[in-house]
C-alpha positions as CSV (number, residue, x, y, z in Angstrom):
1,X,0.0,0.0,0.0
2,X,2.9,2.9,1.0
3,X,4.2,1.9,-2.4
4,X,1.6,3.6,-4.1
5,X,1.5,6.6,-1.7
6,X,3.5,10.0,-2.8
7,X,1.9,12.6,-1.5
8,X,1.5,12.1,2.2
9,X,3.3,10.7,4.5
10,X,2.9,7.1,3.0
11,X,4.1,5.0,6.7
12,X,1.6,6.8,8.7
13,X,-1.1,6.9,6.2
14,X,-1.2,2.5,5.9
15,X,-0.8,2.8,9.3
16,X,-4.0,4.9,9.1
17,X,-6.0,2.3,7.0
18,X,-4.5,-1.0,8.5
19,X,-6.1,0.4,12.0
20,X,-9.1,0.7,10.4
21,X,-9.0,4.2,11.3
22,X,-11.3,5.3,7.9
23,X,-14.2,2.6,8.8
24,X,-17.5,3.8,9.2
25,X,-17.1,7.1,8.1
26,X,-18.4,8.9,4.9
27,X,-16.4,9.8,2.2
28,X,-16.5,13.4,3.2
29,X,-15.6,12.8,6.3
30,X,-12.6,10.3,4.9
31,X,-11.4,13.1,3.0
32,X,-11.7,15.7,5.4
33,X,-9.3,13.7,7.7
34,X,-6.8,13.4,4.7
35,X,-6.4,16.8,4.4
36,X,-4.6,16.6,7.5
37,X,-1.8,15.0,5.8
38,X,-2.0,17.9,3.2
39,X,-1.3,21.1,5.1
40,X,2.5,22.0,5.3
41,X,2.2,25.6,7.3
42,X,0.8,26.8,10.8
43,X,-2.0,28.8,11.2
44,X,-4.3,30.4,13.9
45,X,-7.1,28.2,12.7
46,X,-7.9,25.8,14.9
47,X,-9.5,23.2,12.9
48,X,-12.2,22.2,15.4
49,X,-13.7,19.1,14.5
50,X,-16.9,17.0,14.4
51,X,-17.0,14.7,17.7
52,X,-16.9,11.6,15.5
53,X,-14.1,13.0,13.4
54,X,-12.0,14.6,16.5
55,X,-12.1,10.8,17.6
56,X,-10.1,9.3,14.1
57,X,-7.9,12.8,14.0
58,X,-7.2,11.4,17.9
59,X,-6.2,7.8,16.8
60,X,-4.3,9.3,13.9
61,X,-2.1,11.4,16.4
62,X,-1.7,7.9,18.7
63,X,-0.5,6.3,15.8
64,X,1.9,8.8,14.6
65,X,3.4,9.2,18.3
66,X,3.6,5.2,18.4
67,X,5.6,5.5,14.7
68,X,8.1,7.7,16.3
69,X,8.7,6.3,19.4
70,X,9.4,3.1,17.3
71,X,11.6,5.0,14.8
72,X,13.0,6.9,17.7
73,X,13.8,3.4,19.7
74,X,15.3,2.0,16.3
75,X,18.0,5.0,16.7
76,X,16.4,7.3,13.7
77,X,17.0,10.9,14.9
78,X,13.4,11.8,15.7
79,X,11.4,14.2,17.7
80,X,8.1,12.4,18.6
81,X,6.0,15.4,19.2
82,X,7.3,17.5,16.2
83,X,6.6,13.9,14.3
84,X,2.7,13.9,15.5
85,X,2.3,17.5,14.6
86,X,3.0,16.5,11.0
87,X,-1.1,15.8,11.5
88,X,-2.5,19.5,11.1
89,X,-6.8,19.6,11.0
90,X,-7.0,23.1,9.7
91,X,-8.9,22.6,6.6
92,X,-10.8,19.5,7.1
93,X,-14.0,21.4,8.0
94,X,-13.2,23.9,4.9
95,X,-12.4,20.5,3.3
96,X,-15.9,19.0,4.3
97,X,-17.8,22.3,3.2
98,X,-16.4,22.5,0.0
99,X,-17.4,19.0,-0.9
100,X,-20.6,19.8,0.8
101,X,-21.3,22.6,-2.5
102,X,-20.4,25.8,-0.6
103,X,-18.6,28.5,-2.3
104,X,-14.5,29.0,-2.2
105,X,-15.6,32.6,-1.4
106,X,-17.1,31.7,1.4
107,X,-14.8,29.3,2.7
108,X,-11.9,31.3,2.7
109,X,-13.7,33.7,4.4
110,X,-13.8,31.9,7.6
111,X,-9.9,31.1,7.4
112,X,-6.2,32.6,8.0
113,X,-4.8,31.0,4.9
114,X,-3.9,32.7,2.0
115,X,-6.1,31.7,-0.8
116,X,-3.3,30.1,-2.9
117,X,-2.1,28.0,0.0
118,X,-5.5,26.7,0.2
119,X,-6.0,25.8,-3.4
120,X,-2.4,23.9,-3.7
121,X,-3.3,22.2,-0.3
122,X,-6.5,20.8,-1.8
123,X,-5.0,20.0,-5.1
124,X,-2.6,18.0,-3.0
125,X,-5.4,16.7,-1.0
126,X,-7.0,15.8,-4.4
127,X,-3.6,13.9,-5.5
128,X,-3.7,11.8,-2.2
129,X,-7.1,10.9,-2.5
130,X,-6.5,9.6,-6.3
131,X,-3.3,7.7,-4.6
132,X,-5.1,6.7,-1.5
133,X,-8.0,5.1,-3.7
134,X,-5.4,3.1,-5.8
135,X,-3.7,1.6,-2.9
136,X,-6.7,0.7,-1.1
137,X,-7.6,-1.2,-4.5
138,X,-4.2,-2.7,-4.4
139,X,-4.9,-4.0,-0.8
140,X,-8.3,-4.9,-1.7
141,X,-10.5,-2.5,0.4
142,X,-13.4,-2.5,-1.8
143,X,-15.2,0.0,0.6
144,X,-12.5,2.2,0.9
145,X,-11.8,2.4,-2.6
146,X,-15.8,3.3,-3.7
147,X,-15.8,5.8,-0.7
148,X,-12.7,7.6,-2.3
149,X,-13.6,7.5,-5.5
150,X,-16.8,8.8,-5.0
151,X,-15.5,11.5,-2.9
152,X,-13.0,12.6,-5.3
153,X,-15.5,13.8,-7.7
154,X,-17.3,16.1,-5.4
155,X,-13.7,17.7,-4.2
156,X,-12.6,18.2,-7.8
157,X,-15.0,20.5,-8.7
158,X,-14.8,24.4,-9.5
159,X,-12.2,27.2,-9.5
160,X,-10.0,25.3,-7.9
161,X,-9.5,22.7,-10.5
162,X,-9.8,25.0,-13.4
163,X,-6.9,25.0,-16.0
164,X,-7.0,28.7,-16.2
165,X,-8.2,32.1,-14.2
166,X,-8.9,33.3,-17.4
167,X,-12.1,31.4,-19.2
């Protein structure tokens, strides 16, 4: 499965689906939570999340600390919480909205991103999703896989996925 990751952090994220951590929820939600793996710079967002949401972005963190206590144990220079802070929920209600059919206008709005930063963060997110759907097909993670793909074509919709400003 990490072989056919590129665009995240491809350990963590099998980690992720071998925990089951992705079960149960809806696509939206799946993809929400991805977009943690997505966002490279600190904000003063805080990226509240749903209850059931804030409980996978939890496991995800437990699961990142346990990855670099191991690497850290296996003498790989490592700081464990600088490791789990790789995980940053900024945009996974922005994310959720925007699959949801509410306006990038809007959205931005309510951050303190610049609007660029957002766009390349979700055509990222948009990369890892195709990747993350191709390994879970790999792995044979049927549910997965449908949940992705279906997901995928509400999040590439709109300005952001437009070849060109200038139409």
């Amino acid at each position: 499965m990490a072989c056919e990751i590129s665009s995240g952090h491809e350990l963590l994220l099998t980690e992720c689906v071998m925990s089951n951590i992705f079960e149960g929820l809806s696509a939206d939600h799946i993809i929400g939570l991805l977009s943690c793996f997505c966002v490279d710079e600190k904000t003063e967002d805080s990226g509240l999340l749903d209850p059931e949401l804030q409980k996978s972005f939890t496991k995800c963190q437990e699961i990142a600390k346990s990855m670099a206590e191991t690497m850290a144990e296996c003498k790989i220079p490592i700081e464990v919480d600088k490791f789990v802070e790789i995980l940053k929920p900024q945009l996974v209600d922005p994310v959720i909205r925007w699959m949801a059919g509410d306006k990038f206008g809007d959205i931005i709005s309510t951050l303190d991103m610049f609007e660029g930063n957002i766009v390349r963060v979700i055509r990222r997110l948009e990369e890892l999703v195709r990747e993350m759907a191709t390994a879970a097909n790999a792995i044979g993670n049927d549910e997965l896989f449908k949940k992705l793909v279906e997901g995928r074509s509400r999040l590439r919709r709109g300005i952001i996925f437009s070849a060109s400003l200038y139409l």
